[in-house]
C-alpha positions in Angstrom: -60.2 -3.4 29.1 -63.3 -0.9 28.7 -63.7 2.3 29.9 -66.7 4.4 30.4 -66.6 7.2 28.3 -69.4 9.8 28.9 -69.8 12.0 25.6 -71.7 14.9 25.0 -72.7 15.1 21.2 -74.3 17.8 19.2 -78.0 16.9 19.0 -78.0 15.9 15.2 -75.0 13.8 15.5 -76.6 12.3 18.4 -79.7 12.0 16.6 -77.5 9.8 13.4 -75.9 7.8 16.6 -79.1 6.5 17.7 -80.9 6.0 14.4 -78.0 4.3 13.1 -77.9 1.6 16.2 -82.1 1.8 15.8 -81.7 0.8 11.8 -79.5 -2.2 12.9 -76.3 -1.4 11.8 -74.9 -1.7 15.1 -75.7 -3.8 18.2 -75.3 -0.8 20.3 -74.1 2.7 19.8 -70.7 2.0 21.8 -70.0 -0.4 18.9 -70.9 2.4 16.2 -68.9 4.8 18.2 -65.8 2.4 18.8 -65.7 2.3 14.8 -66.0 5.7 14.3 -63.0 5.9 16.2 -61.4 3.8 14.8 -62.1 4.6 11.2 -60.7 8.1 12.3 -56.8 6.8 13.7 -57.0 5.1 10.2 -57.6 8.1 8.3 -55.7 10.6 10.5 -52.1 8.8 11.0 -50.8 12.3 12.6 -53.3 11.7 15.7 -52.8 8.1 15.7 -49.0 8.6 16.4 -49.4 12.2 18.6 -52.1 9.7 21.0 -49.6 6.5 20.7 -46.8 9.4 22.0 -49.3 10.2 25.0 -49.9 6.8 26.1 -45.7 6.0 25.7 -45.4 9.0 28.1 -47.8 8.0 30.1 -46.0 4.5 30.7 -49.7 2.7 29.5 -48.0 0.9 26.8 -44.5 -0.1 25.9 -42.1 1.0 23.4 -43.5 -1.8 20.8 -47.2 -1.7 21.0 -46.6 2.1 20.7 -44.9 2.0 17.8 -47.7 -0.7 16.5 -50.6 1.7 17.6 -49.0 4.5 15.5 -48.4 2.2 12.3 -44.7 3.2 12.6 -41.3 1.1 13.0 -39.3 0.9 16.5 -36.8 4.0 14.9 -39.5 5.8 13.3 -41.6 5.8 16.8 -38.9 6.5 18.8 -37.8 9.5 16.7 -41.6 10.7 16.7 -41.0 10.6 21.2 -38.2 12.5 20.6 -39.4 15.3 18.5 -42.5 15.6 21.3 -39.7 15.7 23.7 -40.7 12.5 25.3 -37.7 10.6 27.0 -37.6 6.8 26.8 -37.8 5.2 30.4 -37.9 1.9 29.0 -40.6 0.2 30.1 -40.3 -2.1 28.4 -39.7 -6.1 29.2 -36.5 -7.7 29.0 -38.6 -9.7 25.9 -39.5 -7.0 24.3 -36.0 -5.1 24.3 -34.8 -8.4 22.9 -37.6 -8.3 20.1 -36.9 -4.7 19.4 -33.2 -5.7 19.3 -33.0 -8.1 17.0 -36.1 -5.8 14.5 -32.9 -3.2 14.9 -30.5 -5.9 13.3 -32.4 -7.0 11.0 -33.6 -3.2 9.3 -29.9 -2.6 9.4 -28.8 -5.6 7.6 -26.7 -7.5 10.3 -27.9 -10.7 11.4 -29.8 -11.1 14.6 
């Protein structure tokens, strides 16, 4: 899924962009930005979990791939939702309840 994304960048930093994609580093400055991004969740794990949080509340991803967006565990992420107040609605599928499950049984020790 892609979304148009219309940024407005300080000149010099626009100025790198394009030079950047020009010097053939990139195939196109969405790719060069797209890895900046990237590169950035990597460093910054705080933002990565407070924007996996958003898109949890939001109901754009479930439970699991929120907790694999943030780099966190199924307890840790749902922890991190409750200390941003964000209630579970459980969106999740019947599937992934059962995956989540049996990740619960085995962290704890108990057999799945």
């Amino acid at each position: 899924m892609s979304t148009d994304l219309h940024l407005h960048l300080p000149d010099l930093l626009s100025a790198q962009l394009v030079a950047a994609h020009e010097a053939g580093y990139y195939d196109s400055e969405e790719e060069l930005v797209a890895e900046a991004v990237r590169t950035f969740l990597a460093a910054r794990p705080d933002v990565r979990v407070a924007a996996a949080c958003r898109l949890y509340e939001r109901g754009t991803v479930s439970l699991e791939k929120a907790a694999e967006l943030a780099g966190l565990n199924s307890v840790a992420m749902k922890q991190a939702l409750h200390e941003r107040g964000i209630s579970r609605v459980a969106p999740e599928s019947l599937a992934e309840t059962e995956t989540l499950a049996r990740a619960a049984l085995r962290s704890s020790g108990r057999s799945a």
